[in-house]
N, C-alpha and C positions, 0 to 999 in steps of 0.2 A: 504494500500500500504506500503511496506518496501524495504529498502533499505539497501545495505550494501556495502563494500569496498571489491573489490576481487583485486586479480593477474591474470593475462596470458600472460606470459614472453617469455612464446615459444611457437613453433607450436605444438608440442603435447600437451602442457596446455588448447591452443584452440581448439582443436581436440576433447579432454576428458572432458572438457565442453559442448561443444556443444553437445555431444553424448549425456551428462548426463539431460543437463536442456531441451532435444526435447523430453523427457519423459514425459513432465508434458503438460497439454492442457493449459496452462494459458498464457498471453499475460508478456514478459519478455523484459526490457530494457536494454541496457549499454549505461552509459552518459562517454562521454571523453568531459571536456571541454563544448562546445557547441554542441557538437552535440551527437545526439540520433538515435542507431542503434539498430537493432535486436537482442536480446542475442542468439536467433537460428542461427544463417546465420555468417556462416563459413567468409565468403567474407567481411559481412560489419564489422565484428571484426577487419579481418587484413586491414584496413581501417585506423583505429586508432593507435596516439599512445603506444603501449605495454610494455613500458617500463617505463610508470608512472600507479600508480593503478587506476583504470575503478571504476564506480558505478555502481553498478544492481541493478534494479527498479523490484521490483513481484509484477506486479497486483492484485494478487489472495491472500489475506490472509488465505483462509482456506489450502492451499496449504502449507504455510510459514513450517513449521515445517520438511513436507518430503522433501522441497528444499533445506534447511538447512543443514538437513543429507547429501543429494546426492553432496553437492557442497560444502562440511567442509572444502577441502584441498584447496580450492581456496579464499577463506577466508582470509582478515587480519588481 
């Protein structure tokens, strides 16, 4: 499992996210705080938060490396 520190400051950041990480079959978290939502789901992102940095949680380690790529810019 890895984790990392992203941004998603506006709605298109979350938009282009989501678009990018529903590409992958693996099970994807973001922690704000206490709580744990779906990195898929458009809805439970704007839920949270957005203006302090998110955690994302990737279940799938063999995966790590193409999510990495896909998700560079959101990275901090």
């Amino acid at each position: 499992m890895r984790e990392v520190k992203i941004e998603l400051d506006t709605i298109e950041k979350v938009k282009d996210f989501v678009n990018r990480i529903s590409a992958f079959s693996g099970d994807f978290d973001i922690m704000s705080g206490r709580y744990v939502i779906d990195a898929k789901s458009v809805l439970g992102i704007f839920s949270v938060d957005l203006s302090k940095p998110l955690t994302l949680r990737v279940a799938n380690e063999e995966e790590w490396e193409q999510v990495q790529e896909k998700i560079q810019k959101f990275i901090l």
